[in-house]
C-alpha positions as CSV (number, residue, x, y, z in Angstrom):
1,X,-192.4,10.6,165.4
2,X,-190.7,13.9,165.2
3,X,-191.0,16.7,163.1
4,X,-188.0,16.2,161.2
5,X,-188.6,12.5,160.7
6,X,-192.0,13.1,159.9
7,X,-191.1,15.6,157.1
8,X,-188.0,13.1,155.6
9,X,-190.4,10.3,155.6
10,X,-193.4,12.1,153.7
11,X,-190.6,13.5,151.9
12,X,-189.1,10.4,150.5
13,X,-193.1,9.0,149.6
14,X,-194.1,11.6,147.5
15,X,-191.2,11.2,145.5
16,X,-191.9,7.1,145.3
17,X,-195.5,7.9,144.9
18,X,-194.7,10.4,141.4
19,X,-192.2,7.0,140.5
20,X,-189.7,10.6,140.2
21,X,-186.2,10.4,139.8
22,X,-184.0,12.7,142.2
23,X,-182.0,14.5,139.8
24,X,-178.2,16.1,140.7
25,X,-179.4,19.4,141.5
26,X,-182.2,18.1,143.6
27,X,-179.7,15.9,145.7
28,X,-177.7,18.7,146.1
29,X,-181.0,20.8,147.4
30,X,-182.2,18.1,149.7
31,X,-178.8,18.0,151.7
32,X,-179.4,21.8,152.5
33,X,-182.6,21.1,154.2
34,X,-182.5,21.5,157.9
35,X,-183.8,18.5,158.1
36,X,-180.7,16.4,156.3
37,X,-178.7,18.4,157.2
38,X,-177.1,15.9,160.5
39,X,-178.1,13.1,158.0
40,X,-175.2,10.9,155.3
41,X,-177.2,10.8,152.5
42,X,-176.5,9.3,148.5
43,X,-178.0,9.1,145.8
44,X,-178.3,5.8,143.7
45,X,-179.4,6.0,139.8
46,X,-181.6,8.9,141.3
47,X,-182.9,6.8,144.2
48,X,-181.9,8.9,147.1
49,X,-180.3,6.9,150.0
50,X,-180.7,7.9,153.3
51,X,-177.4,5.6,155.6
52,X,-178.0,5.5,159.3
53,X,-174.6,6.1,161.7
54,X,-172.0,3.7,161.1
55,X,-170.9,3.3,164.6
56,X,-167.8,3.6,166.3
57,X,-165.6,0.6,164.7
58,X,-166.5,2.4,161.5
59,X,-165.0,5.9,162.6
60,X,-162.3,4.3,164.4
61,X,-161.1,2.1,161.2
62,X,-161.6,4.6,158.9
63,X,-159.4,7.0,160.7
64,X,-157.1,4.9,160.8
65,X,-157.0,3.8,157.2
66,X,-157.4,7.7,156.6
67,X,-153.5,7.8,158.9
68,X,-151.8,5.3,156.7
69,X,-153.2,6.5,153.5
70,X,-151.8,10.4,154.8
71,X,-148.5,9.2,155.6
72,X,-148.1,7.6,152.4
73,X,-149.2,10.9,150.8
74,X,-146.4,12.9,152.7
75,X,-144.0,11.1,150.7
76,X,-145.5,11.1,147.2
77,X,-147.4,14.3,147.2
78,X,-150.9,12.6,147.0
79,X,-154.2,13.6,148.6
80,X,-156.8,11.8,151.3
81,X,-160.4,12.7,151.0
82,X,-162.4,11.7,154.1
83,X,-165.7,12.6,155.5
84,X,-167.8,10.8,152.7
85,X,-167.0,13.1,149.8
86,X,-169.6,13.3,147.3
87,X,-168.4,11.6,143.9
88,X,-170.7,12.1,140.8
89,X,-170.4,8.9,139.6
90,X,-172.8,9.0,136.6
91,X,-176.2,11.2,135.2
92,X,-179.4,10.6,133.6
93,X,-180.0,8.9,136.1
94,X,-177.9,10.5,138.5
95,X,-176.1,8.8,141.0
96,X,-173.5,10.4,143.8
97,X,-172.1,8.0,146.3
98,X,-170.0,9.2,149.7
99,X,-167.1,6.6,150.2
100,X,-165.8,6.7,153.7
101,X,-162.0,7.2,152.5
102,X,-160.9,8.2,148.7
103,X,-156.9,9.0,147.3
104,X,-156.2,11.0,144.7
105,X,-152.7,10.4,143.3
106,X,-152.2,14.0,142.0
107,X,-151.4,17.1,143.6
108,X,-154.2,19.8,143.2
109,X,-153.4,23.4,143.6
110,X,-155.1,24.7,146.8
111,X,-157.4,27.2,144.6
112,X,-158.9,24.5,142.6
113,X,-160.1,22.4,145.6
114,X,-164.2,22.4,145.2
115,X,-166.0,23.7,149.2
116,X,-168.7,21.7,146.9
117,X,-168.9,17.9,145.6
118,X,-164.8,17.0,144.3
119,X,-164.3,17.9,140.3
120,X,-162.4,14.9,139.7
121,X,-162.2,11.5,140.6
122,X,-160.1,9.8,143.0
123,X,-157.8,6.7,142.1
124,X,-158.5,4.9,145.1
125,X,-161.5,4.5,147.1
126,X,-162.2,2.7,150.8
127,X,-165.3,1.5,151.4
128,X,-164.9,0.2,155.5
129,X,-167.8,-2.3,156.0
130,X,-170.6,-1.3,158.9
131,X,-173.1,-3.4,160.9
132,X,-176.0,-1.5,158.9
133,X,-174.2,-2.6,155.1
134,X,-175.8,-4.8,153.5
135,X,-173.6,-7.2,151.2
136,X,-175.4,-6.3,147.8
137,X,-175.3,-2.7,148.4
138,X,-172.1,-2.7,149.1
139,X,-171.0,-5.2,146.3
140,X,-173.5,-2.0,143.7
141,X,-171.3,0.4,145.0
142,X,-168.3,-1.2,144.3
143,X,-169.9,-2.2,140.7
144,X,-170.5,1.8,140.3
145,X,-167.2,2.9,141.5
146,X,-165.0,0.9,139.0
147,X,-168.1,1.7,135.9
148,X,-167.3,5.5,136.2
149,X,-163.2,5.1,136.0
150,X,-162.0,4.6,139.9
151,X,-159.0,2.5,139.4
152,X,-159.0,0.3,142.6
153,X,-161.3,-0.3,145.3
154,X,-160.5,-1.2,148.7
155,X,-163.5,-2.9,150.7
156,X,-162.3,-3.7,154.2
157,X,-164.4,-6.2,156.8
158,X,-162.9,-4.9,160.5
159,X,-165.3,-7.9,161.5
160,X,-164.2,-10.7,159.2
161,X,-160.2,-8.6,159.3
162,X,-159.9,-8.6,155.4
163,X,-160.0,-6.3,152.5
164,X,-161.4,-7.1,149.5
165,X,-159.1,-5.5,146.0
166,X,-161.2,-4.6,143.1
167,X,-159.6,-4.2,139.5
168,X,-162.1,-3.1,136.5
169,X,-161.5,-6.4,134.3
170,X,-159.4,-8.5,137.1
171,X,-161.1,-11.1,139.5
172,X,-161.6,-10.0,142.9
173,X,-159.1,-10.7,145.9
174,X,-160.0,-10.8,149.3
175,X,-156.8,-10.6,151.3
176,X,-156.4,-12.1,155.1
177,X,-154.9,-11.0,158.1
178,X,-151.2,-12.9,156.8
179,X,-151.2,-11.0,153.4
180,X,-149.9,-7.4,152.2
181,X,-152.4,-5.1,150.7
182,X,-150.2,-3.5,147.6
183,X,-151.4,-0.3,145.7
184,X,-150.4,-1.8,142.5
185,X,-149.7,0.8,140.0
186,X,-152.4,2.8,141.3
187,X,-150.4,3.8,144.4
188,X,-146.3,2.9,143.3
189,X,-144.8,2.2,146.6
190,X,-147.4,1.4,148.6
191,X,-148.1,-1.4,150.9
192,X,-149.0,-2.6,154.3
193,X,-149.1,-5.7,156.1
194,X,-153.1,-6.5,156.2
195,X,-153.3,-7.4,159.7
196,X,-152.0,-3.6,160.6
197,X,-155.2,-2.1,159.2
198,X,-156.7,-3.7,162.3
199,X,-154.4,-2.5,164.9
200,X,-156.1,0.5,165.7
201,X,-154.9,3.2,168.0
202,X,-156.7,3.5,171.1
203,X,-157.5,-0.1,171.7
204,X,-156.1,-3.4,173.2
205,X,-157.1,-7.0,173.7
């Protein structure tokens, strides 16, 4: 075991062994450490999260949701967050998830753009299913994402070639390869055919 994953393991049992809570501020600490700092971490109702690589269907889909979502934003004026943002999604307990694509409708001023965690909250966020998710955790996020005021969420399976549309107070949809992915109100004007989220750039049959 190396040093560094000898130190992130004793790390993370001293704070199980106390039964402590990782607060905010803490988080925000940890992910300075030399030791996290190559590492995608979160932090769940002060449980902190440590996500392994995603793989390279993950970075190639999420780039490519991250093009369609930019083009869309030429024309409106909207914003794409990518490279798992942190979003404070709700304290005591604290819990500050990275979503692998976000939109925020509105236009920020260039001087109010955080170099830390984002001050407000996106209208959209992308979750793009990995090998390493685990259906509940990903069904929690969503769950969390929707409970601290995100409008929609976007869950899309490159292996099953769906995405799953989450409403606060509407049923689910999970839309196939034959179906158009609308952004509702949340996104006036957008839409795409389902099947082109899979047509990545870069790859053939």
């Amino acid at each position: 075991m190396t040093t560094a994953l000898a130190g992130e393991r004793a790390e993370l049992l001293r704070v199980e062994r106390r039964h402590e809570l990782v607060t905010l501020e803490g988080f925000l600490g940890l992910s300075q450490r030399e030791e996290y700092a190559d590492k995608r971490l979160e932090l769940d109702e002060g449980r902190l999260i440590i996500m392994p690589p995603a793989g390279e269907m993950h970075a190639r889909e999420c780039a490519w949701v991250v093009a369609i979502l930019m083009d869309y934003a030429r024309r409106t004026g909207g914003g794409v967050l990518c490279n798992n943002p942190g979003l404070v999604l709700s304290r005591n307990p604290d819990t500050v998830r990275a979503p692998d694509v976000a939109y925020c409708r509105e236009a920020v001023p260039l001087q109010e753009v955080s170099a830390g965690l984002p001050a407000r909250l996106p209208q959209l966020v992308v979750e793009v299913v990995s090998p390493t998710d685990r259906p509940n955790e990903v069904v929690r996020k969503v769950q969390q994402y929707l409970r601290a005021g995100i409008a929609m969420v976007w869950v899309v399976d490159p292996e099953d070639r769906t995405v799953g549309v989450y409403r606060r107070g509407r049923e689910p949809q999970v839309l196939g390869e034959g179906e158009v992915l609308s952004g509702e109100e949340v996104l006036p004007g957008f839409s795409v055919a389902v099947a082109e989220l899979f047509r990545l750039p870069g790859t053939c049959k």
